[in-house]
LUMMIBA-907994 format. One record per residue (C-alpha): y, x, z; residue number from 1. Coordinates in steps of 0.2 Angstrom, whole numbers. Each point is the difference from the previous one (the first is absolute). Example, Ala and Ser with C-alpha at 12.3 -4.5 7.8 and 13.67 -1.06 7.14 Angstrom:
2
<rec c2="-22" c1="62" c3="39" i="1"/>
<rec c2="17" c1="6" c3="-3" i="2"/>
***
This chain:
391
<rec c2="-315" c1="-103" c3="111" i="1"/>
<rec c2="5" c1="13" c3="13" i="2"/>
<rec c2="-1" c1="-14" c3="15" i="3"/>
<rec c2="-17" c1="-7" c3="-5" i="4"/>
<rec c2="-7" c1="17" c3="-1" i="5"/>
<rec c2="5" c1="4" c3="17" i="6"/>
<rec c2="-6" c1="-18" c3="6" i="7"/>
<rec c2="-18" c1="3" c3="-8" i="8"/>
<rec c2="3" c1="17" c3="12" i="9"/>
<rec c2="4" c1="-7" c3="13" i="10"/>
<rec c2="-15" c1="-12" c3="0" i="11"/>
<rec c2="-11" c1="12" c3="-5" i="12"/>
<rec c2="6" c1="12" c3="15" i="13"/>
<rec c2="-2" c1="-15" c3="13" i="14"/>
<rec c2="-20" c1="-3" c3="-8" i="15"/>
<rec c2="-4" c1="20" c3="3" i="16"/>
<rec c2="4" c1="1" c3="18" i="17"/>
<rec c2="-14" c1="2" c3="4" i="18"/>
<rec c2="-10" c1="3" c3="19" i="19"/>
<rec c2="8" c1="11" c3="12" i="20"/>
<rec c2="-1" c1="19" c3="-3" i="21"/>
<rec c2="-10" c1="7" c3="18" i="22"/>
<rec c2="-1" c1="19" c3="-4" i="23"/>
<rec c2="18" c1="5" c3="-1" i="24"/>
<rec c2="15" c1="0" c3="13" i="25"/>
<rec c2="15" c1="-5" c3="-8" i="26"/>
<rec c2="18" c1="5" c3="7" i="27"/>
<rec c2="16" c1="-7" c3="-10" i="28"/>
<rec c2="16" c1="8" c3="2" i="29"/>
<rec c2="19" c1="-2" c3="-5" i="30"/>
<rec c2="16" c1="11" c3="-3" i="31"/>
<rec c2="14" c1="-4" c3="14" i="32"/>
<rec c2="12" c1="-2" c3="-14" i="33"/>
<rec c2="8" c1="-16" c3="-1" i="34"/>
<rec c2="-13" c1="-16" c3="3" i="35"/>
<rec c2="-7" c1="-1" c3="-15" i="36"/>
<rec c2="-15" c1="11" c3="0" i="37"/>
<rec c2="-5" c1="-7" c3="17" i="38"/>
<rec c2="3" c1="-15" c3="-8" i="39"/>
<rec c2="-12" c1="2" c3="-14" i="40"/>
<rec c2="-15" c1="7" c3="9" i="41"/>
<rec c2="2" c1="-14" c3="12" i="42"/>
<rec c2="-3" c1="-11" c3="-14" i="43"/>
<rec c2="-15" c1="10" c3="-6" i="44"/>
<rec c2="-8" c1="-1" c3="17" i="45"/>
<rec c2="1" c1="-18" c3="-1" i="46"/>
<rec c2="-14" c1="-1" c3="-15" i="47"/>
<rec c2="-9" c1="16" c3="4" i="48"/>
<rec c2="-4" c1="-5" c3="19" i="49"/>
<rec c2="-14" c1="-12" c3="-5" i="50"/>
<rec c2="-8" c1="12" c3="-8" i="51"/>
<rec c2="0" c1="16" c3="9" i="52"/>
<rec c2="-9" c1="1" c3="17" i="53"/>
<rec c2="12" c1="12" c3="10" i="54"/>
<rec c2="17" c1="5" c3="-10" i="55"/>
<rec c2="16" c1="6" c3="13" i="56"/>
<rec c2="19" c1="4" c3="-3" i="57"/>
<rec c2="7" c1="16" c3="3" i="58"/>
<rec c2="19" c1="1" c3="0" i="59"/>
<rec c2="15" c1="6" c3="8" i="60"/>
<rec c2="19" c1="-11" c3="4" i="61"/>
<rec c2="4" c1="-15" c3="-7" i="62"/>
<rec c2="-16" c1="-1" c3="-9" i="63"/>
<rec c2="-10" c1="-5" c3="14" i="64"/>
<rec c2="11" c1="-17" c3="1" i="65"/>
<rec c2="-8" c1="-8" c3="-14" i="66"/>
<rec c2="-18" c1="6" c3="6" i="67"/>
<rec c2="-1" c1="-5" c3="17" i="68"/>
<rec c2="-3" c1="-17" c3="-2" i="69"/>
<rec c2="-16" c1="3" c3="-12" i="70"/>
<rec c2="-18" c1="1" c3="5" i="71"/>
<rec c2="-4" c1="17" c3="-4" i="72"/>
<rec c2="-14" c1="9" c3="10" i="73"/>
<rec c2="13" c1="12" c3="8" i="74"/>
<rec c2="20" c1="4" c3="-3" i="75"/>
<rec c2="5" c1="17" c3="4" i="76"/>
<rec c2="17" c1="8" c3="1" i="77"/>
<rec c2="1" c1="17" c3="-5" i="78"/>
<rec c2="19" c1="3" c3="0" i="79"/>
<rec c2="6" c1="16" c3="12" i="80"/>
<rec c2="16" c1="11" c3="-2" i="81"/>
<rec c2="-6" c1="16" c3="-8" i="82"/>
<rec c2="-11" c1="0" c3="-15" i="83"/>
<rec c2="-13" c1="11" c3="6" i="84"/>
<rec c2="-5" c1="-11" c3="15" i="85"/>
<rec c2="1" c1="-16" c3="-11" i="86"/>
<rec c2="-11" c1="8" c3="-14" i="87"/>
<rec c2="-15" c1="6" c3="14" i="88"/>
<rec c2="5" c1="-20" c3="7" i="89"/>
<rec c2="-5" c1="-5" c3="-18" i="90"/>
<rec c2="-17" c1="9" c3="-2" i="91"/>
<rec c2="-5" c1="-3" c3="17" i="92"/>
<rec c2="-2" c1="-18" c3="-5" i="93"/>
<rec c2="-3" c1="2" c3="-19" i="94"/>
<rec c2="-13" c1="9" c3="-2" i="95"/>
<rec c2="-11" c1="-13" c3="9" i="96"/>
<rec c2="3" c1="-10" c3="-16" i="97"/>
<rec c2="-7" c1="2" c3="-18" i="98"/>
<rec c2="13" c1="-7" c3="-11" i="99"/>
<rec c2="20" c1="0" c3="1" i="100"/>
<rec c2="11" c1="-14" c3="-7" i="101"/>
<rec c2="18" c1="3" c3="0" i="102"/>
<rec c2="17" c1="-8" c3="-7" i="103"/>
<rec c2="8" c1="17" c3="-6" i="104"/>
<rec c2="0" c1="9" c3="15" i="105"/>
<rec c2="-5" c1="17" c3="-11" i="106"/>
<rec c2="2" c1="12" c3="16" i="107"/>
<rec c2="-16" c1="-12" c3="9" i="108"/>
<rec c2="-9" c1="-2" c3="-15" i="109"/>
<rec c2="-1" c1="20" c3="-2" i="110"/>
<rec c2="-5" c1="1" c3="18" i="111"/>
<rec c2="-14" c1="-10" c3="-4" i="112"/>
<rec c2="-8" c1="7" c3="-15" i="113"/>
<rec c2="1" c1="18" c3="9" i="114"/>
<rec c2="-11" c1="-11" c3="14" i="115"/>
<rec c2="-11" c1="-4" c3="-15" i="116"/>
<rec c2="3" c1="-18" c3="-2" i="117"/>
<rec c2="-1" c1="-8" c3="-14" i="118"/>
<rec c2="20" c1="-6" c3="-4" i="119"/>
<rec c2="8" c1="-16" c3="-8" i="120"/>
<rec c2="16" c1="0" c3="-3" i="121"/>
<rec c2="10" c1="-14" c3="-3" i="122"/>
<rec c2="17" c1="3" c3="-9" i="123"/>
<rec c2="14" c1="-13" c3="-4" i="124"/>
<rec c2="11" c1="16" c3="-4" i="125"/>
<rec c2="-7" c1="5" c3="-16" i="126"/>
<rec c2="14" c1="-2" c3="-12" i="127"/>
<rec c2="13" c1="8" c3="14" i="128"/>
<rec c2="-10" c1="20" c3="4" i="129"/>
<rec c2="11" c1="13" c3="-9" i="130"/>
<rec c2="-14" c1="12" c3="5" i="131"/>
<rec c2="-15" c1="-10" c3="3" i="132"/>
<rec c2="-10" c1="6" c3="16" i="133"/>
<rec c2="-13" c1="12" c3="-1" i="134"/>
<rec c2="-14" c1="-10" c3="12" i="135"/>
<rec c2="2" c1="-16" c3="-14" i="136"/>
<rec c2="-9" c1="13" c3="-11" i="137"/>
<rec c2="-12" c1="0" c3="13" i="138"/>
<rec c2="-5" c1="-17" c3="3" i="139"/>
<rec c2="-15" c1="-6" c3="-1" i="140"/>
<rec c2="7" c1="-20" c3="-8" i="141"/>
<rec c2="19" c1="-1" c3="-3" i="142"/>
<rec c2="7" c1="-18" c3="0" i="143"/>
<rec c2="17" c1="-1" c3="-7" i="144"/>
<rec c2="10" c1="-17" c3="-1" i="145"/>
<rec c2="8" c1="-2" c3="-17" i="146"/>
<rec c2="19" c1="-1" c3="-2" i="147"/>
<rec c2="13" c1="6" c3="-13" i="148"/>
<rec c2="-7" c1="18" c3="-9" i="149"/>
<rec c2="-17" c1="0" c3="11" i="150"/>
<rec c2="-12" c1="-2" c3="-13" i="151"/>
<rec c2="8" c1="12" c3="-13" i="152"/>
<rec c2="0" c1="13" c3="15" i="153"/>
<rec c2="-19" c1="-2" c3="6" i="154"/>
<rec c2="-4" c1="8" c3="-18" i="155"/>
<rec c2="5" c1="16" c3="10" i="156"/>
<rec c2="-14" c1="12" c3="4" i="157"/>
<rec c2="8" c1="1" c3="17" i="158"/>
<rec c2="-10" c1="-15" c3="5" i="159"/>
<rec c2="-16" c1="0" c3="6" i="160"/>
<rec c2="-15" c1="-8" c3="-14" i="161"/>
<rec c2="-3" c1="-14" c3="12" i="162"/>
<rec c2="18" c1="-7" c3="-1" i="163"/>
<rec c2="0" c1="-20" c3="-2" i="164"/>
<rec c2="19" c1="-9" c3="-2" i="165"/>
<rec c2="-1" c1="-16" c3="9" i="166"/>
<rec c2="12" c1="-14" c3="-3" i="167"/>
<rec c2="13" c1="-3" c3="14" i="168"/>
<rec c2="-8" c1="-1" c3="19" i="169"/>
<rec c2="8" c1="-19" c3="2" i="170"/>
<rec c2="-4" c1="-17" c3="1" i="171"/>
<rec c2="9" c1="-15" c3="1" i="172"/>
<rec c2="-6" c1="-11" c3="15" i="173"/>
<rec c2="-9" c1="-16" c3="-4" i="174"/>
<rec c2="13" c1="-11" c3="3" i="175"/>
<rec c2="15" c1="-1" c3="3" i="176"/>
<rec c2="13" c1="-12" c3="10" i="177"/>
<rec c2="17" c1="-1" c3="-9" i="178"/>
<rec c2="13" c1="5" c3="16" i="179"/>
<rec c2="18" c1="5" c3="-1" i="180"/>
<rec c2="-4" c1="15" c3="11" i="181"/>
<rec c2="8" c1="18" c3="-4" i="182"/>
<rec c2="-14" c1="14" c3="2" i="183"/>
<rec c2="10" c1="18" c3="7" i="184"/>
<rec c2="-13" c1="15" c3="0" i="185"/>
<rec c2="6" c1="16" c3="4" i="186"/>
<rec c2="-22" c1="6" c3="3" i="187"/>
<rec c2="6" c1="15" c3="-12" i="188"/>
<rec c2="13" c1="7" c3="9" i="189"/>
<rec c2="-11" c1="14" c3="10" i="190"/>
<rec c2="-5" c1="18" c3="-8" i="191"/>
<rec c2="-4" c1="16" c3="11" i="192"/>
<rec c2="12" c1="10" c3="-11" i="193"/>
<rec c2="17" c1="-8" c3="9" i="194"/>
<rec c2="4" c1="-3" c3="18" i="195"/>
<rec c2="-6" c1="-15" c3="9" i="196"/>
<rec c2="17" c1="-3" c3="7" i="197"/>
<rec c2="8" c1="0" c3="-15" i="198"/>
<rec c2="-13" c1="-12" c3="-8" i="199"/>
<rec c2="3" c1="-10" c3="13" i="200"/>
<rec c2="18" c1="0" c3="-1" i="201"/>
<rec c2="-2" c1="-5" c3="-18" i="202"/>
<rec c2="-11" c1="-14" c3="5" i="203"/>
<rec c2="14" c1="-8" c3="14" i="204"/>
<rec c2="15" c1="1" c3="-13" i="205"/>
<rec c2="-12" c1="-9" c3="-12" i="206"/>
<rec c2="-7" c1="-11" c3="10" i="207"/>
<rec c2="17" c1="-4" c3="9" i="208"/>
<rec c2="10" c1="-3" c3="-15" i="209"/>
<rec c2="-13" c1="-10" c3="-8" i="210"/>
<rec c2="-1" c1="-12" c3="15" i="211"/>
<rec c2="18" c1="-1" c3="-1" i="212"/>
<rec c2="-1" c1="-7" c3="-18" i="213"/>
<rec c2="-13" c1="-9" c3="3" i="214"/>
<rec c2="7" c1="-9" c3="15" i="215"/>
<rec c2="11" c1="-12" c3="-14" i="216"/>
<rec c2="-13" c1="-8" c3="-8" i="217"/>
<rec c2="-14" c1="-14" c3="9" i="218"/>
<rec c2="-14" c1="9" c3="-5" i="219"/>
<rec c2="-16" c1="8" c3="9" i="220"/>
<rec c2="-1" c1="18" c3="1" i="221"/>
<rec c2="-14" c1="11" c3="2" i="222"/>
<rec c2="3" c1="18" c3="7" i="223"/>
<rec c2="-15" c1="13" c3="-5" i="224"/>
<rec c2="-2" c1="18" c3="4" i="225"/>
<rec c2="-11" c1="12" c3="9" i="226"/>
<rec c2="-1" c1="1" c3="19" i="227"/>
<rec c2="13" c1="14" c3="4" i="228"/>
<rec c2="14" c1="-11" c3="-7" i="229"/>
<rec c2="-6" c1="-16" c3="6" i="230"/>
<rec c2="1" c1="9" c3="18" i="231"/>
<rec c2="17" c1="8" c3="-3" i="232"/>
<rec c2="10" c1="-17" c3="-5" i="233"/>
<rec c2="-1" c1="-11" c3="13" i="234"/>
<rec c2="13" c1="-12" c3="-7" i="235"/>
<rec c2="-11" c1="-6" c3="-15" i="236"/>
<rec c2="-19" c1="-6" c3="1" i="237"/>
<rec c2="-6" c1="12" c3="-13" i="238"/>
<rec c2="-20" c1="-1" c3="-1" i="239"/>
<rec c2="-13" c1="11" c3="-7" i="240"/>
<rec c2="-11" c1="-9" c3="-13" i="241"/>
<rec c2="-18" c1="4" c3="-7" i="242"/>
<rec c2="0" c1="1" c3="-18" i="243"/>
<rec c2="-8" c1="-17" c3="-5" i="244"/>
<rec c2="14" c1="-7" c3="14" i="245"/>
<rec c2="14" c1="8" c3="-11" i="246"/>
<rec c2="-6" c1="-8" c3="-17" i="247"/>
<rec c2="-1" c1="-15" c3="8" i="248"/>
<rec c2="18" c1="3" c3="6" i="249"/>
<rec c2="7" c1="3" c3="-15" i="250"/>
<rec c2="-10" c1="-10" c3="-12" i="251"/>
<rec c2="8" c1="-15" c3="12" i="252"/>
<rec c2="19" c1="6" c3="1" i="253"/>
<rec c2="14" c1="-3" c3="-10" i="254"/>
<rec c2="5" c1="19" c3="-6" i="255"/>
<rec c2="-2" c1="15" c3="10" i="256"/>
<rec c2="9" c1="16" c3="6" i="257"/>
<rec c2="-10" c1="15" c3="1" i="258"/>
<rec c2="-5" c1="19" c3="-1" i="259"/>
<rec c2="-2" c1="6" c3="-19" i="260"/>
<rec c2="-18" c1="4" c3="3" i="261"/>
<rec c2="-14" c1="-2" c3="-13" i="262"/>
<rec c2="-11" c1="-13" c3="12" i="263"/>
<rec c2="16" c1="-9" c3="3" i="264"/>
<rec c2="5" c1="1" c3="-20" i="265"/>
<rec c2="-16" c1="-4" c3="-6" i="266"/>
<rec c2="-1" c1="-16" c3="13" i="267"/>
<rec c2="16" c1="-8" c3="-4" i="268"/>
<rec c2="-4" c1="2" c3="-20" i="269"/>
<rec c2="-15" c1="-11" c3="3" i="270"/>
<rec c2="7" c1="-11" c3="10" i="271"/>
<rec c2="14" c1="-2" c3="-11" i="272"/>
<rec c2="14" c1="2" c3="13" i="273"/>
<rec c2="17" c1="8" c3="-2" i="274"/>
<rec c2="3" c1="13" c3="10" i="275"/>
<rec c2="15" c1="11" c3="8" i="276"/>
<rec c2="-7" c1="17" c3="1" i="277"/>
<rec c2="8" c1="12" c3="13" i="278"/>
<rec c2="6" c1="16" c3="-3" i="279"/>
<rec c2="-15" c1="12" c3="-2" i="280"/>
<rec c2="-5" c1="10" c3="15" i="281"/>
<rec c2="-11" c1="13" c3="-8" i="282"/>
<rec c2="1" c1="4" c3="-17" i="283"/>
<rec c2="-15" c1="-8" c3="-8" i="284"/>
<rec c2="11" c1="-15" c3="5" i="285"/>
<rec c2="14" c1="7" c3="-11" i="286"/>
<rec c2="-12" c1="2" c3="-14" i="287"/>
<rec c2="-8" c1="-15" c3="0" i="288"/>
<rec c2="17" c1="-9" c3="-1" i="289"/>
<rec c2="3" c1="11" c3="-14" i="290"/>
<rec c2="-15" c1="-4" c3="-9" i="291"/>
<rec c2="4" c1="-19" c3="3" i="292"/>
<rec c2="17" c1="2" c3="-8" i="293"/>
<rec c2="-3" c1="10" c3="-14" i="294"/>
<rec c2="-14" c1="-13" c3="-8" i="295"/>
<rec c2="13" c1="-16" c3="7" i="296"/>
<rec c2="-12" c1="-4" c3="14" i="297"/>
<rec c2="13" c1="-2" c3="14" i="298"/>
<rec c2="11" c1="-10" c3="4" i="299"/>
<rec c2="7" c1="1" c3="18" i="300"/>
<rec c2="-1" c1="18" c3="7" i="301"/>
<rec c2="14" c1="11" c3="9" i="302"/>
<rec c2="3" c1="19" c3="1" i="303"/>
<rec c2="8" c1="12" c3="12" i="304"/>
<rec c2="15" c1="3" c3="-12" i="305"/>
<rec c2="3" c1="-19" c3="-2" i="306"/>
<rec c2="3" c1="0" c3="18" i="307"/>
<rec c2="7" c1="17" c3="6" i="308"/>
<rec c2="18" c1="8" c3="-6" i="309"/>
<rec c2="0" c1="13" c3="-10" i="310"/>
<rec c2="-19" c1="1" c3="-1" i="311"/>
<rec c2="-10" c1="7" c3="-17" i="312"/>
<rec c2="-14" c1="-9" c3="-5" i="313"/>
<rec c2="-17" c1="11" c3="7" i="314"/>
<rec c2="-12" c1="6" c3="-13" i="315"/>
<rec c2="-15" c1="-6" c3="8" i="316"/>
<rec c2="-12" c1="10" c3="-10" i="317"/>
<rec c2="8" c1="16" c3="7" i="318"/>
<rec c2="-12" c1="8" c3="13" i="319"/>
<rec c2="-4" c1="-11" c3="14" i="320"/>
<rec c2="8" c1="10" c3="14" i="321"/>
<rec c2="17" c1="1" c3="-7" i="322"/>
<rec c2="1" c1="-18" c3="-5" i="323"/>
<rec c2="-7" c1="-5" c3="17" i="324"/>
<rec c2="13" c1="12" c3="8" i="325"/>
<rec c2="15" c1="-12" c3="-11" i="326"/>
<rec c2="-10" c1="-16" c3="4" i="327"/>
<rec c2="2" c1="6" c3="20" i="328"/>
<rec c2="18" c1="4" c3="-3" i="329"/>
<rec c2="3" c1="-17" c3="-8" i="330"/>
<rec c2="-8" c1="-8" c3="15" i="331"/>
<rec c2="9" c1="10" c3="12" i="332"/>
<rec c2="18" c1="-5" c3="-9" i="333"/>
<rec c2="-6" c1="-20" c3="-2" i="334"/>
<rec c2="-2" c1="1" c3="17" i="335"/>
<rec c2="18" c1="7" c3="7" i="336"/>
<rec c2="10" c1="-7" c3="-16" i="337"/>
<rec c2="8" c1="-18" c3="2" i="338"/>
<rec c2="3" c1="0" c3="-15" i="339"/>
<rec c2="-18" c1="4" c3="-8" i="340"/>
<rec c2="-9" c1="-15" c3="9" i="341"/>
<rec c2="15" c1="-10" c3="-4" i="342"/>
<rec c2="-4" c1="4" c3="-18" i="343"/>
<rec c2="-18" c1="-3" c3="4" i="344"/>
<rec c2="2" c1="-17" c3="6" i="345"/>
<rec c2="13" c1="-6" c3="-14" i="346"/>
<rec c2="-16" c1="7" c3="-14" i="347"/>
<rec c2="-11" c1="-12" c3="10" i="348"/>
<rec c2="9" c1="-14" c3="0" i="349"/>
<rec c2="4" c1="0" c3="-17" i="350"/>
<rec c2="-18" c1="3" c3="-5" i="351"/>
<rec c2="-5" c1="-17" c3="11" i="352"/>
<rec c2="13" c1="-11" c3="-8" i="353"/>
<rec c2="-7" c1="9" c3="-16" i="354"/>
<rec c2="-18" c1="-4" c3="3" i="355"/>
<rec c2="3" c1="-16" c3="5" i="356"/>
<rec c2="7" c1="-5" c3="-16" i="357"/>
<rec c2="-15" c1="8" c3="-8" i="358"/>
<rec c2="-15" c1="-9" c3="10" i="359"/>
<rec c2="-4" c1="-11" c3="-17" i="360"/>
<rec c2="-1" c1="18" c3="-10" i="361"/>
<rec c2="-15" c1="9" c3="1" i="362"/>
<rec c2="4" c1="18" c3="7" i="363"/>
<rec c2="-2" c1="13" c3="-13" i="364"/>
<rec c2="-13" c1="11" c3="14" i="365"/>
<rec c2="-14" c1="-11" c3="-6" i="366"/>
<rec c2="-2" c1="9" c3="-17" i="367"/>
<rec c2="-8" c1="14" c3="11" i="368"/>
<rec c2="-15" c1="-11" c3="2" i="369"/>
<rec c2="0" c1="-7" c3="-18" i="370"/>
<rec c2="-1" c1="20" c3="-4" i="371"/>
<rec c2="-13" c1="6" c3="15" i="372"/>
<rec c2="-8" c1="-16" c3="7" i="373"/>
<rec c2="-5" c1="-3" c3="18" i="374"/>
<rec c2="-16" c1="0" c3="10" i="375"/>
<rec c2="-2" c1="18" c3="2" i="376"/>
<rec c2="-6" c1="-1" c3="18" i="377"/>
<rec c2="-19" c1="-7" c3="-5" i="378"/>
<rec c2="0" c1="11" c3="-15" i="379"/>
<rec c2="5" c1="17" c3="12" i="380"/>
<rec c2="-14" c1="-6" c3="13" i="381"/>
<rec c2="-13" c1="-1" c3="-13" i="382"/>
<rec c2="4" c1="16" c3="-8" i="383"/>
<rec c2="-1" c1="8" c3="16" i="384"/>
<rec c2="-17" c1="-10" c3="4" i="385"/>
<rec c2="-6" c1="6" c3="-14" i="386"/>
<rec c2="3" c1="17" c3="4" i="387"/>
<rec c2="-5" c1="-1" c3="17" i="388"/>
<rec c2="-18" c1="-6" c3="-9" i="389"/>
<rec c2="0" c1="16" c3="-10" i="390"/>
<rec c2="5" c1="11" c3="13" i="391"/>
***
């Protein structure tokens, strides 16, 4: 009942997109944190472009790598060292616009509305604030993509009366060419809340130790992550993929290694792929993981004390600075401790032989789209046409 009622959605948001919206300046946005909210606005722009006469990206890092290549009317990096300068960047170029759509980047998103734009937020992180941000209060439409404890928690008067849940921003390409490849995607490694170096770090043990493994077996692999890593390891072609280039990637491979990120999550449930999630390297990560485990919706995933001596299991849901402070000092022992990445590898290879001994057996990620469904990208667009037709 739940999937035809989001196909009749679904086709009924594709009939209303109706003719290009001249009267308004549209600037989209996304949090630096990880690749997913970049990700997911990229997606977005992809249905909203055709029906928007001038709509531009404002971002800051990594972001800006899965931008780039789209035709927006004008890209514009804001990022500068102190915050002041950065802010006074912002509303030099925002407030030539009339409407603000980000991917949880709260700080921007108040920027904005103190500009007097109107503001869309779109939040995959619904179910994870323990305080939830003053400015989503604010919003003028608040998107939220459903997953474990979202709709329960949008009953909260915290939320803004234009709140709409949308099922899961993915979609599973077309077709798909059955391959043996291995799909490695370390795209959610980055936040601006621990040191690039040691992010960095993090990503050559990984990517290291994986191509080790992976060197046994006759198979394809494809390397994914954002631009900074791809530039640091010189050893292993490591590409940066749009969005709909990923799907495809994964939807054609054979299992996959990746990040713990929603986008990621959310992808490999539909495709029905097995996957080997990383350790976390934030601690919605952790959490998600978490979450996964306690309703028996994981089945490959490592954590920092599977792989470190003498490490504690983190309590992701602890404030965000001191878990990201353990994550940092996990990273920075992986890095300096034989041992640790030998652990590392040995947890991988299992996993593999595991995996491939599983390939007949359906992965137990797909129930999340048997709970949320799929599709969420036309629905979002359409909501936020809507609104911009209200405006």
């Amino acid at each position: 009942m739940i999937k035809k009622f989001l196909f009749f959605l679904v086709i009924s948001c594709s009939f209303l997109l109706g003719n290009k919206i001249s009267n308004q300046k549209v600037l989209l946005n996304a949090e630096s944190f990880g690749f997913g909210p970049s990700a997911a606005i990229a997606q977005i722009f992809t249905y909203l472009r055709d029906h928007i006469n001038h709509i531009s990206y404002i971002g800051t890092g990594h972001t800006l790598d899965l931008q780039n290549k789209l035709p927006y009317n004008a890209i514009y990096n804001y990022e500068e060292p102190d915050i002041a300068t950065q802010k006074n960047n912002f509303s030099e170029i925002v407030k030539n616009y009339d409407v603000f759509i980000t991917a949880t980047d709260f700080q921007a998103a108040q920027w904005a509305k103190e500009l007097g734009l109107k503001v869309i937020i779109y939040d995959p992180l619904t179910w994870y604030w323990s305080n939830i941000p003053p400015i989503i209060k604010k919003a003028d439409l608040y998107i939220s993509q459903n997953f474990l404890g979202v709709a329960q928690r949008l009953k909260s008067t915290a939320f803004p009366t234009k709140s709409v849940l949308i099922p899961p921003i993915v979609k599973i390409p077309p077709s798909k060419i059955e391959t043996d490849h291995i799909l490695v995607n370390t795209g959610g490694l980055f936040n601006p809340f621990i040191e690039q170096k040691n992010l960095l770090d993090f990503a050559h043990i990984l990517f290291n130790s994986i191509d080790d493994i992976l060197k046994n077996y006759d198979q394809h692999i494809d390397y994914v992550s954002n631009q900074a890593i791809a530039r640091s390891i010189s050893t292993i072609p490591i590409k940066t993929m749009q969005p709909s280039e990923i799907q495809v990637t994964l939807n054609n491979a054979q299992f996959a290694i990746m990040t713990p990120g929603l986008g990621n999550i959310y992808e490999a449930a539909a495709m029905k792929k097995y996957v080997i999630w990383l350790p976390p390297a934030n601690d919605s990560q952790g959490q998600q993981i978490q979450l996964l485990r306690d309703n028996n919706i994981s089945d490959y995933a490592i954590d920092w004390h599977e792989i470190l001596d003498n490490q504690n299991p983190i309590d992701y849901r602890k404030p965000q600075e001191e878990v990201l402070i353990q994550i940092s000092h996990c990273i920075q022992r992986l890095s300096c401790e034989k041992k640790a990445q030998k652990k590392f590898k040995e947890l991988v290879y299992k996993y593999i032989i595991d995996i491939k001994c599983n390939l007949n057996k359906k992965p137990s990620l797909t129930k999340l789209i048997d709970l949320f469904g799929e599709n969420g990208t036309q629905i979002a667009a359409h909501k936020i046409l809507e609104a911009l037709h209200d405006f």
